[in-house]
C-alpha positions in Angstrom: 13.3 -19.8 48.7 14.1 -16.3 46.7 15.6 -18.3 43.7 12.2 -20.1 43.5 10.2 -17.2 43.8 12.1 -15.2 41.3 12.1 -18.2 39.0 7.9 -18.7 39.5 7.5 -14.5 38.9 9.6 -15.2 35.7 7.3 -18.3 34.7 4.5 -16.2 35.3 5.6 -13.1 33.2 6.2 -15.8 30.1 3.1 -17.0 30.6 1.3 -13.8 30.5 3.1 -12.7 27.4 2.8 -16.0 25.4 -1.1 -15.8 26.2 -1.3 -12.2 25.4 1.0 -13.2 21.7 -1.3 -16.5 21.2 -4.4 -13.9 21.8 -3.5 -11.8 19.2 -2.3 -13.9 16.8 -5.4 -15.7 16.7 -7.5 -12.7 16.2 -4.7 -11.9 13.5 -5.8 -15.4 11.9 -9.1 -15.6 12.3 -9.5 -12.4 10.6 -6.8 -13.9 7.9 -9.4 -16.4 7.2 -12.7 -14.3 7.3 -10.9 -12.0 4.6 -12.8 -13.0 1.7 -16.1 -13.7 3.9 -15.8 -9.9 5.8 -15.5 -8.1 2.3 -19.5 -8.4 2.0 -20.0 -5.3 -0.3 -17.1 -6.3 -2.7 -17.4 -4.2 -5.9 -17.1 -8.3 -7.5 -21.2 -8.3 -7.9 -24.0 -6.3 -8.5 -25.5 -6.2 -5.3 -22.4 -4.9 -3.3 -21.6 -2.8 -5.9 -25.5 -1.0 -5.5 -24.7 -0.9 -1.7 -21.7 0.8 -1.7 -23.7 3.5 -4.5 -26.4 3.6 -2.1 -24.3 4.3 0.9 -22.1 6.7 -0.4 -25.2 8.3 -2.0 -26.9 8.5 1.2 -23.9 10.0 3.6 -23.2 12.4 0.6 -27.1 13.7 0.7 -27.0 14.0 4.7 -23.9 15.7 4.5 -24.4 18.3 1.8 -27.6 19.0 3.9 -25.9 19.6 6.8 -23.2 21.9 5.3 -25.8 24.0 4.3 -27.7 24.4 7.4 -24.8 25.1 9.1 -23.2 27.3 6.7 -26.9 29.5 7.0 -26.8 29.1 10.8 -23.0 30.8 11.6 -24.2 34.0 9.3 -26.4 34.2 12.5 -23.6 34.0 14.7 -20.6 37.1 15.9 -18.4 34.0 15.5 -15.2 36.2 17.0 -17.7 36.5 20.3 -19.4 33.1 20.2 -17.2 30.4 19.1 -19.4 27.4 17.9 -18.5 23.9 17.5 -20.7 20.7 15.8 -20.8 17.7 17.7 -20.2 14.2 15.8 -20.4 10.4 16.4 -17.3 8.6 16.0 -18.2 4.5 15.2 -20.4 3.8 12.2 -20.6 8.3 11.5 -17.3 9.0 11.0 -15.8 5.3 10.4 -17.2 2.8 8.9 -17.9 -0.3 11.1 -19.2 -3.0 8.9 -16.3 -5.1 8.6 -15.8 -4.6 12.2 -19.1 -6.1 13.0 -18.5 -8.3 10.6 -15.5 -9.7 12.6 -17.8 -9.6 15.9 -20.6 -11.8 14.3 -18.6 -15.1 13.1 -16.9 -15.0 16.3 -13.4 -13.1 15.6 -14.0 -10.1 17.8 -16.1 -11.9 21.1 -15.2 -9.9 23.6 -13.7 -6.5 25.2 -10.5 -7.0 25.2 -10.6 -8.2 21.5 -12.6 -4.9 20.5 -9.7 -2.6 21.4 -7.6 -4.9 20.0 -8.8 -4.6 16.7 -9.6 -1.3 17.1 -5.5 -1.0 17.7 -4.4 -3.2 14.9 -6.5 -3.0 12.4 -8.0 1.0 11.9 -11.1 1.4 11.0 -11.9 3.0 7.1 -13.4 6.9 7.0 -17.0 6.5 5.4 -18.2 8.3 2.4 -17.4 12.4 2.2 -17.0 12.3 6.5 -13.3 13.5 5.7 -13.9 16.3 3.7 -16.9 17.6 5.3 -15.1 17.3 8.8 -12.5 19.8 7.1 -15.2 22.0 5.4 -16.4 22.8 9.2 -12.8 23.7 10.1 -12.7 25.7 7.3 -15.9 27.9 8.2 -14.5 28.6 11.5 -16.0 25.6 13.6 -14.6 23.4 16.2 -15.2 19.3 15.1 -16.2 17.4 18.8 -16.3 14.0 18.4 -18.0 11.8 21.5 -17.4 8.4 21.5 -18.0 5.2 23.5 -14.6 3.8 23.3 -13.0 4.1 26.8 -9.7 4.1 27.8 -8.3 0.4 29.6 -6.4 2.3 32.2 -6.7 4.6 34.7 -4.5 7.3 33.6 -6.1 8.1 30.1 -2.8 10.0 29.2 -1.1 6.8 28.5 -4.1 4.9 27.3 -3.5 2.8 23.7 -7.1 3.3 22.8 -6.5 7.1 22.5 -3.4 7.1 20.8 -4.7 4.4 18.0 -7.8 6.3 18.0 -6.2 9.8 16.9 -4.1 7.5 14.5 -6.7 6.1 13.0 -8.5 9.6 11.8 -5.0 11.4 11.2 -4.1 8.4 8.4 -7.9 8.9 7.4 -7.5 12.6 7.1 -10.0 13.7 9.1 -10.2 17.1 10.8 -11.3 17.5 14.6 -10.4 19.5 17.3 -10.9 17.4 20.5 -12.4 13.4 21.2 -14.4 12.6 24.1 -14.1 9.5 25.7 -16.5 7.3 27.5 -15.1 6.1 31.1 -16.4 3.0 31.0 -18.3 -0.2 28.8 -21.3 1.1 31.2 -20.9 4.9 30.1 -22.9 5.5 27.5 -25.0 8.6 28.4 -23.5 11.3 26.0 -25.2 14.0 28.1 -23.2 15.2 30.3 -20.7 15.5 27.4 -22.8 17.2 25.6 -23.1 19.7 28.6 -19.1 19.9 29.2 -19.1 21.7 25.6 -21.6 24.1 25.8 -20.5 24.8 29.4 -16.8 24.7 29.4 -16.8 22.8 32.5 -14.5 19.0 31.4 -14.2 17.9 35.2 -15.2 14.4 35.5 -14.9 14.6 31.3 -12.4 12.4 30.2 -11.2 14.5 26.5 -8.3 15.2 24.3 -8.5 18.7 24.6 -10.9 21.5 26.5 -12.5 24.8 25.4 -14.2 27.8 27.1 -17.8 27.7 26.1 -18.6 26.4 22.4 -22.0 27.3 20.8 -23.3 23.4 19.2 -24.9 24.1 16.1 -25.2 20.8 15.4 -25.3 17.0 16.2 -24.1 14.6 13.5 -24.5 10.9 14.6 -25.9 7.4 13.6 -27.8 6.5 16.6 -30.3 8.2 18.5 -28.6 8.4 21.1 -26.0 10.7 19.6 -28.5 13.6 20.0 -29.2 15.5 23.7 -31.8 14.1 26.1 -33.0 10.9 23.5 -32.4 7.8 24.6 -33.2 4.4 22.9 -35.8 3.1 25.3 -37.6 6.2 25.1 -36.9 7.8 22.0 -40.2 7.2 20.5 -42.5 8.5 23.0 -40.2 11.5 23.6 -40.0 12.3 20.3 -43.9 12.0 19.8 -44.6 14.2 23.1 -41.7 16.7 21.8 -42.4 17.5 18.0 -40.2 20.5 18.6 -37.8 17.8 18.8 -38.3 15.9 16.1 -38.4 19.8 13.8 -35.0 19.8 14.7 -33.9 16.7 12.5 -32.6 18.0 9.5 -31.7 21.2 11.3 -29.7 20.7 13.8 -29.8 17.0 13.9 -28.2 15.0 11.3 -28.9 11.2 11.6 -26.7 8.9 9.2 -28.1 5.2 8.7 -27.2 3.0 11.2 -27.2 -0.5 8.2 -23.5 -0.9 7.0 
């Protein structure tokens, strides 16, 4: 009875990691396949090629705008007392996505599991000037915060794969940051309290690379509303409308990148 129960346990592991090889080997050749179709602003014609000029003209003009707010906002600021930090969106503001989605929309990516393994496999591109003006924050004496949705797919974050291939990803991109916040969940998406772990220095219940005492936000860099304190998409309009105060603070404080590619 043991011999047949350590031989089904041993039928069962091979099964599992045959599934798991034939899983990603498939996402390997679907996306093998799709090459040619995913490259959809290839530099080959004219209208890619004005996409990609349009794009990089676009993060470029954001960014530059940004630098300078921030660079007039820390002569304000007894930065040896108040350290300060800018907060910034990870998918589609710091990397570009479009490929990604790409993948997701003729079927190659279809699910969870499939996201964070491409997300492992395949890192994700930096877009237009996000690696040098991440470093030109650094180099003014911020701290770079980046929140994201990804989530760990384990309990104990500290061995989580979606961490590790996430710092991979911006190291090999060049990309300076001091500390990623992760979402706990697919259903965690209020940035909020995240928001409120930095400016408090209180991470319990925060699941991040790193902590720090109490960081000054001088600014919010995303490409979705919702990458911006107390705006959510339902709302966003009407809050926005009620709040011009809010709205004054887009191009600011706020810097929102387009959400197209």
């Amino acid at each position: 009875m043991l011999k047949k129960c350590i031989q089904f346990n041993i039928y069962i592991f091979i099964l599992l990691v045959t599934n798991f090889a034939f899983a990603e080997d498939s996402l390997n050749q679907c996306i093998s396949n799709n090459t040619k179709d995913a490259n959809i602003m290839s530099e080959s014609n004219v209208q890619s090629s004005r996409l990609l000029a349009e794009k990089s003209a676009m993060f470029h003009q954001i960014l530059n705008n940004a630098y300078e707010e921030i660079y007039k906002n820390t002569k304000s600021i007894n930065i040896k007392k108040d350290p300060w930090a800018i907060v910034m969106g990870l998918d589609g503001t710091i990397l570009d996505t479009s490929a990604f989605k790409h993948y997701q929309q003729i079927g190659c990516v279809s699910n969870e599991e499939n996201i964070t393994k491409f997300i492992e496999q395949f890192p994700l591109p930096v877009n237009p000037g996000m690696a040098e003006f991440s470093c030109s924050i650094q180099k003014l004496g911020g701290k770079i915060i980046i929140i994201t949705n990804r989530y760990p797919e384990t309990q104990n974050p500290s061995s989580s794969n979606i961490i590790k291939a996430t710092e991979d990803n911006l190291k090999k991109e060049s990309v300076c940051y001091d500390s990623i916040i992760f979402a706990h969940d697919k259903n965690d998406t209020n940035k909020n309290p995240n928001f409120q772990a930095i400016l408090s220095g209180d991470y319990e219940n925060i699941i991040t690379t790193k902590t720090f005492s109490t960081l000054q936000t001088i600014a919010f860099i995303g490409n979705d509303i919702e990458d911006f304190p107390n705006i959510n998409q339902g709302s966003a309009y009407d809050y926005l409308n009620q709040k011009p105060d809010e709205l004054d603070k887009f191009g600011n404080v706020y810097f929102l990148l387009p959400n197209i590619y």
